[in-house]
Backbone as numpy.savetxt, mean C-alpha at the origin, in Angstrom:
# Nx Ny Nz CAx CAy CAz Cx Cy Cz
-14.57 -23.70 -2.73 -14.12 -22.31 -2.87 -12.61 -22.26 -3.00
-12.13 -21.39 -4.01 -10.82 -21.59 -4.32 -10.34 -20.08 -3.72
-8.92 -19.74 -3.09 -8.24 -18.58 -2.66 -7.25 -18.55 -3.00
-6.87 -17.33 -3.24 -5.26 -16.80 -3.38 -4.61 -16.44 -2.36
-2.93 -17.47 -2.07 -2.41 -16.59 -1.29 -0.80 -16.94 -1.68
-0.06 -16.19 -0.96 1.68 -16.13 -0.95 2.09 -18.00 -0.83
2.76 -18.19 -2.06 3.11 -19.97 -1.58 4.12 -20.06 -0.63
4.49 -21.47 0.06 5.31 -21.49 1.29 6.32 -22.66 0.87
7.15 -22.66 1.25 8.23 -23.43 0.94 7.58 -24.88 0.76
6.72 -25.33 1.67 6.08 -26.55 1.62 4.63 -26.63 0.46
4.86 -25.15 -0.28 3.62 -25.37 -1.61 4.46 -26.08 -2.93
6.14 -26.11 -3.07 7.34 -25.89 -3.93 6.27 -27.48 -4.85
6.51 -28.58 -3.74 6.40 -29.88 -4.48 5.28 -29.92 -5.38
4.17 -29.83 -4.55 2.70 -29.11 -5.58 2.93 -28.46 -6.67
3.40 -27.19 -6.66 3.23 -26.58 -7.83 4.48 -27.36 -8.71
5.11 -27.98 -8.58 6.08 -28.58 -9.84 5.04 -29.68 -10.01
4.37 -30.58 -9.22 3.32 -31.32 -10.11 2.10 -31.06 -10.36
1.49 -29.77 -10.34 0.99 -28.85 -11.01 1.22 -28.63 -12.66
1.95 -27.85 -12.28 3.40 -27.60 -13.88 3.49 -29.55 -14.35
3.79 -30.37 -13.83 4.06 -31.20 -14.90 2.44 -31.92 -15.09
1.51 -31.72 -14.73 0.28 -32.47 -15.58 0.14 -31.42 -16.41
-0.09 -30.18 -16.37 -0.53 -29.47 -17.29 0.39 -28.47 -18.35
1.50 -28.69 -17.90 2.74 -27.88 -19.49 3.82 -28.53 -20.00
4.03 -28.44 -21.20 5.11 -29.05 -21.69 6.52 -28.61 -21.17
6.60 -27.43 -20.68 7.25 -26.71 -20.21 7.49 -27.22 -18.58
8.95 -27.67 -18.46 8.75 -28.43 -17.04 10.30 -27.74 -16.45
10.28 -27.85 -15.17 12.01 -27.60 -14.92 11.88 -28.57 -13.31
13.25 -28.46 -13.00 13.55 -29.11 -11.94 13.20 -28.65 -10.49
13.01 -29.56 -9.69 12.74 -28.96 -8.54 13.83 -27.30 -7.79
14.78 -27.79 -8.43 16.20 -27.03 -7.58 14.90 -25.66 -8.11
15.00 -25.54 -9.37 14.28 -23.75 -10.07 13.36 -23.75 -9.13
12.52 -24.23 -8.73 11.48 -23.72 -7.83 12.33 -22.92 -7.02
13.45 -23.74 -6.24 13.50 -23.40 -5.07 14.88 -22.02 -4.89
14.82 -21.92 -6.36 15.84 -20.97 -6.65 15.09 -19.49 -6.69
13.60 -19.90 -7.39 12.98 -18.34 -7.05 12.32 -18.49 -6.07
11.84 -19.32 -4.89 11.53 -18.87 -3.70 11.84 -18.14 -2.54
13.61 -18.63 -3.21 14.66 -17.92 -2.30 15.07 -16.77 -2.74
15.05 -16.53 -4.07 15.61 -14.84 -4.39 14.01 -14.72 -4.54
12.67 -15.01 -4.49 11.62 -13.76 -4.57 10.25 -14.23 -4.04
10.52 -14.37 -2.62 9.66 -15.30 -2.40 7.90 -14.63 -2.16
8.28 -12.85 -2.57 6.84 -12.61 -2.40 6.17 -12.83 -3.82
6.85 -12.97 -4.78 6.44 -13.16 -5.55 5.32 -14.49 -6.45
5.74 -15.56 -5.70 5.06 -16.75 -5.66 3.85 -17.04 -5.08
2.97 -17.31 -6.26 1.36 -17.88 -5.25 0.31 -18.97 -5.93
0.18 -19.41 -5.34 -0.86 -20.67 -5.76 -2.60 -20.27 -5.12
-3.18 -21.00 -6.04 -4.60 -20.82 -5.83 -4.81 -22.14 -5.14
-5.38 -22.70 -3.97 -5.79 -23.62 -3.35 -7.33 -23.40 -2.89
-7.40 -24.86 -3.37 -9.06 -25.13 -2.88 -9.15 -25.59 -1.30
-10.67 -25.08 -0.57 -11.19 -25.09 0.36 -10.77 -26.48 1.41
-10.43 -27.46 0.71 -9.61 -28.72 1.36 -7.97 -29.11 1.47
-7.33 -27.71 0.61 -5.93 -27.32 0.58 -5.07 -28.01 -0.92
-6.15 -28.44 -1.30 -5.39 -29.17 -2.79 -5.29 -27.71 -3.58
-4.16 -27.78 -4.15 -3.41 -26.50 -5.10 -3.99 -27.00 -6.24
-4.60 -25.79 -6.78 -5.04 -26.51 -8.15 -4.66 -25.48 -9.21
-3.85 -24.26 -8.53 -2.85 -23.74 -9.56 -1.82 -22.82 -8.91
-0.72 -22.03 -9.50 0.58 -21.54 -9.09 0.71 -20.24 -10.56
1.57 -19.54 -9.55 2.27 -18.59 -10.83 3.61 -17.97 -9.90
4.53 -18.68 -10.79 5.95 -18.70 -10.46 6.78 -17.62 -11.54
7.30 -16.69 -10.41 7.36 -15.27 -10.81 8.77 -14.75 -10.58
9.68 -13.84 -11.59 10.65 -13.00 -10.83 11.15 -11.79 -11.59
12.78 -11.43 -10.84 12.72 -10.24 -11.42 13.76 -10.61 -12.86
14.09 -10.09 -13.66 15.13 -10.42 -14.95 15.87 -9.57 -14.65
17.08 -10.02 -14.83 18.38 -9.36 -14.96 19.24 -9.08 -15.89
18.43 -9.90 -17.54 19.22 -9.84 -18.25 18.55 -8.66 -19.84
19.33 -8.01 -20.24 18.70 -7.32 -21.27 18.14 -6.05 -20.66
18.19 -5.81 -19.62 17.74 -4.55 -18.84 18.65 -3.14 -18.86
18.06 -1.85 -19.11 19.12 -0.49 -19.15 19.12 -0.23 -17.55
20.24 -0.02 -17.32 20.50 0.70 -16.14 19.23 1.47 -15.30
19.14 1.04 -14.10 17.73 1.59 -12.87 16.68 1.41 -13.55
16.49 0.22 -14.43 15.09 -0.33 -14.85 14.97 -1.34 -14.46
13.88 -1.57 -13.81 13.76 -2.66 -13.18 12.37 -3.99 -13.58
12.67 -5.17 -13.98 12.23 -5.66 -14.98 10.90 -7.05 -14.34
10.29 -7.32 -14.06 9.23 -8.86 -13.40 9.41 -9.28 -14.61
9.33 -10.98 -14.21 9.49 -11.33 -15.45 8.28 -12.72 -15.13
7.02 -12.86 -15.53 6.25 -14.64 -15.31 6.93 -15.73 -15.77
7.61 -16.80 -15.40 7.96 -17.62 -15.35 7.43 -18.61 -15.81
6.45 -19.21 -15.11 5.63 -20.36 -15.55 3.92 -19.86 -14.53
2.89 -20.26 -15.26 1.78 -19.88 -14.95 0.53 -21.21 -15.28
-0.22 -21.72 -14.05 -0.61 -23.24 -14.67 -1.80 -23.16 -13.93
-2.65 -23.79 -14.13 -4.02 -24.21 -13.39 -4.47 -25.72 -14.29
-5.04 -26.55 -13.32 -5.58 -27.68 -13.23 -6.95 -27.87 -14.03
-7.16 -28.86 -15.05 -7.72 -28.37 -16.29 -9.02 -27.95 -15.40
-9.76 -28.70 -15.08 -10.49 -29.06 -14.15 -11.18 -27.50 -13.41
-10.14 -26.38 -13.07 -10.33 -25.41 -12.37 -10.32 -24.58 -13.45
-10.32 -24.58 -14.60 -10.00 -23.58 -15.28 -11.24 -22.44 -16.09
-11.23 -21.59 -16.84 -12.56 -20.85 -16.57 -12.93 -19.97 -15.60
-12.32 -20.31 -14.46 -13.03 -19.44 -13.33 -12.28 -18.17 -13.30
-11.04 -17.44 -13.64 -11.13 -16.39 -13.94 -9.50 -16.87 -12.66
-9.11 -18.08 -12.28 -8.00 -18.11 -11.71 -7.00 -17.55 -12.35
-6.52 -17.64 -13.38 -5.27 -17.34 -13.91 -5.31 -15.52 -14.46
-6.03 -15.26 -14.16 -6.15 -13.47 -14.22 -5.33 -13.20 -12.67
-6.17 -14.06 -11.53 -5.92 -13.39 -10.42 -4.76 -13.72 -9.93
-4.28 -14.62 -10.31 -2.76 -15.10 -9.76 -1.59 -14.08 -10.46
-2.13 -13.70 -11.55 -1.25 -12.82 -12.24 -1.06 -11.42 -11.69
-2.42 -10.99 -11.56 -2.45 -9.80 -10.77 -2.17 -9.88 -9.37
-1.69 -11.00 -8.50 -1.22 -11.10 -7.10 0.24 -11.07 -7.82
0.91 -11.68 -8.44 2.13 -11.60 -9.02 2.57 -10.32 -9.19
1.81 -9.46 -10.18 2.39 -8.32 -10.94 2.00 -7.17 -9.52
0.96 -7.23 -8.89 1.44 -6.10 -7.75 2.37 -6.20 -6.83
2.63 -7.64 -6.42 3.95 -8.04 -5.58 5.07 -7.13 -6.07
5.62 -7.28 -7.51 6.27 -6.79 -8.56 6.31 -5.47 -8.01
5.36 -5.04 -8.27 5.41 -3.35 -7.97 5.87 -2.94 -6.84
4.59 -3.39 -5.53 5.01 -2.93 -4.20 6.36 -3.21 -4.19
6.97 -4.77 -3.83 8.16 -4.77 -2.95 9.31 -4.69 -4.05
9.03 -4.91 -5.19 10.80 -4.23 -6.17 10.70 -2.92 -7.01
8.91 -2.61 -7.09 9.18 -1.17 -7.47 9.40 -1.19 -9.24
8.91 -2.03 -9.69 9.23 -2.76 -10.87 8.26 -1.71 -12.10
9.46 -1.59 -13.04 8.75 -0.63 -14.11 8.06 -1.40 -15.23
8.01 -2.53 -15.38 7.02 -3.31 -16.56 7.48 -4.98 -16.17
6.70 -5.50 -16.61 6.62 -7.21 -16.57 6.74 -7.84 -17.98
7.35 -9.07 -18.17 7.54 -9.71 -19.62 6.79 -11.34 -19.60
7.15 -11.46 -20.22 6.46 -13.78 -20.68 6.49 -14.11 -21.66
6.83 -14.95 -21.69 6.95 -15.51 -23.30 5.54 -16.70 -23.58
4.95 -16.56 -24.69 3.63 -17.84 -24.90 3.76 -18.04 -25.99
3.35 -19.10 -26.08 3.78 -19.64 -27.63 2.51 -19.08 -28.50
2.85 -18.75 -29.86 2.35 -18.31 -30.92 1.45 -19.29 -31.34
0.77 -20.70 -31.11 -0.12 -20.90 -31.23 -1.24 -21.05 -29.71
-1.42 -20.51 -28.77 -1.68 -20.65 -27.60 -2.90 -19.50 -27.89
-3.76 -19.64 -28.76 -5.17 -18.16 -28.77 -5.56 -17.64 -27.14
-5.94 -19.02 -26.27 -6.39 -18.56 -24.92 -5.77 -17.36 -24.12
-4.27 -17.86 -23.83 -3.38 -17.57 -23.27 -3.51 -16.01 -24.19
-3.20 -15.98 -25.15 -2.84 -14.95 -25.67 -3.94 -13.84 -25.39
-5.15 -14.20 -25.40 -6.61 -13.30 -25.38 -6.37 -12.78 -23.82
-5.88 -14.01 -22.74 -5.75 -13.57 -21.27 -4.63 -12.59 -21.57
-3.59 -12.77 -21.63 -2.20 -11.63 -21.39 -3.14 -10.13 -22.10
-3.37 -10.23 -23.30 -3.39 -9.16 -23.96 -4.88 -8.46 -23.63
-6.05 -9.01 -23.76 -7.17 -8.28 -23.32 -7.85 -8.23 -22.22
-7.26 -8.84 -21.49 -7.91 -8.81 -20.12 -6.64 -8.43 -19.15
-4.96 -8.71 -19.21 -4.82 -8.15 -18.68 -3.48 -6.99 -19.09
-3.67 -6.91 -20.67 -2.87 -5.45 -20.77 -1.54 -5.70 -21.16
-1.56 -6.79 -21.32 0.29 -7.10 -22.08 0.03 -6.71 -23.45
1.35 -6.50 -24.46 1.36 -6.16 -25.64 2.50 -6.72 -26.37
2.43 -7.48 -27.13 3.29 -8.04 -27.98 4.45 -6.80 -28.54
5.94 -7.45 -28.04 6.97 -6.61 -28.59 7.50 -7.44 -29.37
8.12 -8.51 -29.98 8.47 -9.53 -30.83 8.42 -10.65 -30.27
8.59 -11.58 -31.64 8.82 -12.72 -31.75 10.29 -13.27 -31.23
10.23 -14.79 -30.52 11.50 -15.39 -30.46 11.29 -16.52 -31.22
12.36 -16.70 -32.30 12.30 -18.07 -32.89 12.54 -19.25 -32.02
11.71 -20.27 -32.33 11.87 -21.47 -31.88 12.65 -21.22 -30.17
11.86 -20.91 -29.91 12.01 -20.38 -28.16 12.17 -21.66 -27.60
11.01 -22.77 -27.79 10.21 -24.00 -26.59 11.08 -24.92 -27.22
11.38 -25.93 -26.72 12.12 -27.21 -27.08 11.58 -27.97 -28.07
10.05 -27.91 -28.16 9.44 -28.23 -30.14 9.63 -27.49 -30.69
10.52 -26.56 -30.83 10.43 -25.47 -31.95 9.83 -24.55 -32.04
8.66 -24.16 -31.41 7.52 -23.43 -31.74 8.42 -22.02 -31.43
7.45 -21.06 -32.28 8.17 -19.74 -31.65 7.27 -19.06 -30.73
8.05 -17.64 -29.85 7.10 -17.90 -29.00 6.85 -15.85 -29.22
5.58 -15.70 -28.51 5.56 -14.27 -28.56 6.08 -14.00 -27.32
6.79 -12.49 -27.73 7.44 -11.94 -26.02 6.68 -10.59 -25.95
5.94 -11.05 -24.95 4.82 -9.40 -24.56 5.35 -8.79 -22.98
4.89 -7.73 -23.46 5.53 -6.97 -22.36 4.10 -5.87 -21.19
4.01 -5.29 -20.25 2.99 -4.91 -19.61 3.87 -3.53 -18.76
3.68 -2.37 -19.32 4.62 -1.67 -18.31 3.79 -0.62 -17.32
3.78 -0.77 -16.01 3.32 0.12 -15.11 3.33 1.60 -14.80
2.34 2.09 -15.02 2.07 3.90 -14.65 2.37 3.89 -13.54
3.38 4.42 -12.97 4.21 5.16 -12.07 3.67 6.22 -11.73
3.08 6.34 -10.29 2.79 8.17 -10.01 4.30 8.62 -10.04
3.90 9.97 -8.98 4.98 10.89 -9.26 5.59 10.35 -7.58
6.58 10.18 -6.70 6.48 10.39 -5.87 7.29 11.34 -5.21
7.49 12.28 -3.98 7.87 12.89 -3.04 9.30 12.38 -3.39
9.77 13.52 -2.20 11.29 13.30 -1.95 11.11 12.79 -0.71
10.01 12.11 -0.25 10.88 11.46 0.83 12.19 10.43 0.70
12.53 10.07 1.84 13.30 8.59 1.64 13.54 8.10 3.19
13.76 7.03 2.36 14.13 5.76 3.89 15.31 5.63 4.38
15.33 6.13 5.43 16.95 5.26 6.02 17.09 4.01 6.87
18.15 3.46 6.66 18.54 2.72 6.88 19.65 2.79 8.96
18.50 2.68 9.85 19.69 3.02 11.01 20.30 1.90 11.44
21.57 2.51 11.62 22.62 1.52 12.62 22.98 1.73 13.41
24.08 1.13 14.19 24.76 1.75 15.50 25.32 2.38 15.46
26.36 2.65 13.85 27.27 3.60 13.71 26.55 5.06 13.24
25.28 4.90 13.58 24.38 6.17 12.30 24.50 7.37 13.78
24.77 8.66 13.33 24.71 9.79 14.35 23.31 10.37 13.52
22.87 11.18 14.24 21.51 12.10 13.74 22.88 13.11 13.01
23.54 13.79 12.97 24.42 14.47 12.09 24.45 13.84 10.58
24.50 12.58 10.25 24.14 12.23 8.72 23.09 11.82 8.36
21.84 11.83 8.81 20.59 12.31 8.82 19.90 13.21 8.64
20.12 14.71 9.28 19.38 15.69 10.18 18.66 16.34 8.50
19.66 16.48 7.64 19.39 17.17 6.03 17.98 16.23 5.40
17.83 15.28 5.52 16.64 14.48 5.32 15.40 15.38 5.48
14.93 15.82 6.53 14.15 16.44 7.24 13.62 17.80 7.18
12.74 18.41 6.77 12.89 19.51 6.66 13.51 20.70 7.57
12.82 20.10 8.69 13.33 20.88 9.89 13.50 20.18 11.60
14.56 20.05 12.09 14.83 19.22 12.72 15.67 20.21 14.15
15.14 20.05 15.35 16.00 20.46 16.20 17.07 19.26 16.83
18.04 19.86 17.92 19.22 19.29 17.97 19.15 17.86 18.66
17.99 17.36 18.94 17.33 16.03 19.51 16.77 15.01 17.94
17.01 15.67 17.26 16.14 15.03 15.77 14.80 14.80 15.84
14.35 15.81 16.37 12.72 15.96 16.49 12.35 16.78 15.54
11.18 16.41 14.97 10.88 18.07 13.54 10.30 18.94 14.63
10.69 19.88 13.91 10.77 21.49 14.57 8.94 21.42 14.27
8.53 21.10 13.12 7.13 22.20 12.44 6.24 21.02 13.28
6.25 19.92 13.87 5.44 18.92 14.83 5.57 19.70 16.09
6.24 20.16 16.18 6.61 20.76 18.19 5.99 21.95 17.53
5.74 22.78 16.48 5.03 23.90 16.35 4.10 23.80 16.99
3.30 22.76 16.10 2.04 22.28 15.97 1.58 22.07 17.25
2.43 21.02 17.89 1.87 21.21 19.23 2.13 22.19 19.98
2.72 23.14 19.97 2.44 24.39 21.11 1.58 25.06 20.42
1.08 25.03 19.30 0.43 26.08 18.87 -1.14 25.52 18.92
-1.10 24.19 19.09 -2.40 23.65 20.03 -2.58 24.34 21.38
-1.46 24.00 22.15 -1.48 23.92 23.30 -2.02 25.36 23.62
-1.40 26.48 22.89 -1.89 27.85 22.94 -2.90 28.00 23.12
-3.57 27.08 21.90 -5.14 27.57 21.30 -5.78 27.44 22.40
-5.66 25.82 22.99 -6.63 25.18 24.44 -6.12 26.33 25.91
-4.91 27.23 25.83 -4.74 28.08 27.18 -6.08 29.10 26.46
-5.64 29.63 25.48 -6.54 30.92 25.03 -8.46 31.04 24.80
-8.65 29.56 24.68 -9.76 28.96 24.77 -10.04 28.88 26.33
-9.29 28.32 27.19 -9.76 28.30 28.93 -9.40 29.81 29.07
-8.62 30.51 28.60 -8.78 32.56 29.46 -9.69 32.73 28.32
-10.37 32.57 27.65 -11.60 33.15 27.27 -12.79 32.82 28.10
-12.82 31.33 28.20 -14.15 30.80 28.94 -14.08 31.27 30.42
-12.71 31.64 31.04 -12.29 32.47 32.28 -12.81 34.05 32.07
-12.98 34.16 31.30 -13.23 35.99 31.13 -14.48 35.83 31.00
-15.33 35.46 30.16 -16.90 35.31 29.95 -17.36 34.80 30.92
-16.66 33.85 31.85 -17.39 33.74 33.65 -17.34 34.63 34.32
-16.37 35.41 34.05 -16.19 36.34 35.21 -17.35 37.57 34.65
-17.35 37.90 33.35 -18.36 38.65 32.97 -19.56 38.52 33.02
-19.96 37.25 33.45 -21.53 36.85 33.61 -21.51 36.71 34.87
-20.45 36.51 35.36 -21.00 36.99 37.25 -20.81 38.29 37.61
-20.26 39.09 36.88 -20.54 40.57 37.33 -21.48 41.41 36.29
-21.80 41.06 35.32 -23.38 41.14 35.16 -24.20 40.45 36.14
-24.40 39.74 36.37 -25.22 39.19 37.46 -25.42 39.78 38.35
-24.06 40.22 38.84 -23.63 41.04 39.98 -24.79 42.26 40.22
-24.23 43.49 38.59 -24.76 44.60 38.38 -26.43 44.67 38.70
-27.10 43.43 37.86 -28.39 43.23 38.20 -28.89 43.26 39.17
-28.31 42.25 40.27 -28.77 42.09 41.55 -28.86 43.77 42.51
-27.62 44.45 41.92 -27.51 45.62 42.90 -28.77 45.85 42.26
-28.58 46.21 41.00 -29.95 47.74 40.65 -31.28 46.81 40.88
-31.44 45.78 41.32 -32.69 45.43 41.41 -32.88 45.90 43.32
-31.84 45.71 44.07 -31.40 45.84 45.28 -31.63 47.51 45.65
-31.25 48.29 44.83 -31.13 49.86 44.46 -32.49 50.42 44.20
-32.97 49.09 43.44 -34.86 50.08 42.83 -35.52 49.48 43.95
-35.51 48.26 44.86 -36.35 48.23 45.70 -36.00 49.05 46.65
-34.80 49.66 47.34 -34.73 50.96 48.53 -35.42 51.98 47.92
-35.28 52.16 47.06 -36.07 53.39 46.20 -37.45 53.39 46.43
-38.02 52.02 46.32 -39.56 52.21 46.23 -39.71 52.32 47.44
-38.98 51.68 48.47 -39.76 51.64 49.94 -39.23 53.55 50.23
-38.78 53.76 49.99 -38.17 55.40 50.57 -39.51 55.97 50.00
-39.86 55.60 48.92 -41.45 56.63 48.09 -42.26 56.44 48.86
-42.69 54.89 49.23 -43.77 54.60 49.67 -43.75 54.94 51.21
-42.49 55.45 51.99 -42.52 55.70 53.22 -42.84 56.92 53.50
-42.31 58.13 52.40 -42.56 58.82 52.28 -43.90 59.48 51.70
-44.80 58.69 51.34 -46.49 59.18 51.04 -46.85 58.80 52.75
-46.83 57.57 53.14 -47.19 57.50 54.83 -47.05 58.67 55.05
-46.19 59.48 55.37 -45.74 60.43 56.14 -46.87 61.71 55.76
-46.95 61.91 54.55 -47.77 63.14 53.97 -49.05 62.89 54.84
C-alpha cells in the first residue's frame, strides 16, 4: 500500500535518486534543499508500506515574471518509479502539492513546463488535472527539445473582511480595537456579552415563569380543596337539617 505525505528533510536523498533513475532532468542535492527550506509544505513523496519512496513532487512558489499581489506555484520536478506507475500516484501528489499552494501561500494559479513530446504527461496535466497550455519555450531541456508551459489557475471564493493580527509586546488593544466590529474598553466584543446576557435573561425569565405557573397550580389546588371543603359543610348542614324536621 502506497501513501501520501509532507517529505522530511531525511526524504531530500531519496527523492534526488528517485529523480535520477527516472528523468533526464536532474539537479543537485543543494536544490532540494533550497526548496525545503523556502517551502517546505510544499514537498511530498509517495512511500510504500515498508517506507521505500517510490515517488516525490518537488514544488514552489515563482518569483519571476509575476504582476504585482499575484501570487504564482510553480511544479518543479514530478517522478514516480516505473514500477509504481499507473496507479493514479502522480495525480495525487500533484493535488497534495497544488492545495498546499493554496492553503498556506494563497496562490492564484500554478505553472510546469513538459516537454512537447511527453503524450502521458501531457494527457495527466491537461485532462485529468486542468492545466492548459499558454506557450511554447524553445529548446527549454538541455537536448533541445521544446517544452510546453501550462498553466492551472484557482477559483478564489469571495472572502470577508476579516483579518489576522499579528500580537506583540509592543501591540496596545488601541491599534486593534477598529478590527472588530464592536469592542468594549477590555477588547471584548460587545455583540458576544449581548448574547450572553441576553441568554442569561431568557434562563431568569424562563425560571419566573416556571415560578409563576407553580405558584398558580398551588393556588388552584388551593381553590379546589376549599370548595370541595365548602360543599362538604354544606351537605352535612342539609343533611343535619332533614334530622331535625
Amino acid at each position: 500500500m502506497v501513501s501520501i505525505r509532507r517529505a522530511t528533510v531525511e526524504d531530500l536523498l531519496l527523492m534526488q535518486q528517485t529523480n535520477l533513475l527516472c528523468l533526464p532532468e536532474n539537479y543537485q542535492f543543494k536544490y532540494y534543499i533550497y526548496h525545503y527550506l523556502s517551502w517546505p509544505s510544499l514537498l511530498h513523496v509517495a512511500q510504500e508500506h515498508n517506507g521505500k519512496i517510490v515517488g516525490y513532487v518537488l514544488a514552489k512558489l515563482e518569483d519571476e515574471d509575476v504582476a504585482p499581489g499575484v501570487i504564482q506555484g510553480h511544479i518543479t520536478s514530478i517522478s514516480i518509479l516505473r514500477t509504481y506507475r499507473r496507479l493514479g500516484l502522480a495525480s495525487k501528489l500533484m493535488n497534495f502539492a497544488i492545495k498546499s499552494m493554496q492553503e498556506y501561500y494563497d496562490a492564484d494559479f500554478v505553472s510546469l513546463h513538459v516537454r512537447v513530446m511527453n503524450r502521458p504527461a501531457l494527457h495527466l496535466y491537461h485532462k485529468t488535472l486542468g492545466f492548459d497550455v499558454v506557450g511554447i519555450e524553445k529548446e527549454y531541456y538541455a537536448d533541445r527539445e521544446d517544452a510546453y508551459k501550462m498553466r492551472k489557475y484557482f477559483k478564489k471564493e469571495k472572502k470577508g473582511s476579516d483579518k489576522i493580527i499579528e500580537i506583540t509586546d509592543d501591540l496596545k488593544f488601541e491599534d486593534i480595537k477598529d478590527v472588530f466590529e464592536e469592542v468594549d474598553e477590555n477588547g471584548e466584543e460587545i455583540s458576544s456579552k449581548k448574547n450572553q446576557e441576553n441568554n442569561e435573561n431568557e434562563e431568569e425569565n424562563k425560571e419566573k415563569n416556571n415560578n409563576e405557573n407553580n405558584i398558580n397550580n398551588v393556588n388552584e389546588n388551593n381553590n379546589e380543596n376549599n370548595n370541595d371543603n365548602i360543599n362538604k359543610e354544606t351537605t352535612k348542614k342539609k343533611k343535619k337539617h332533614k334530622k331535625k324536621k
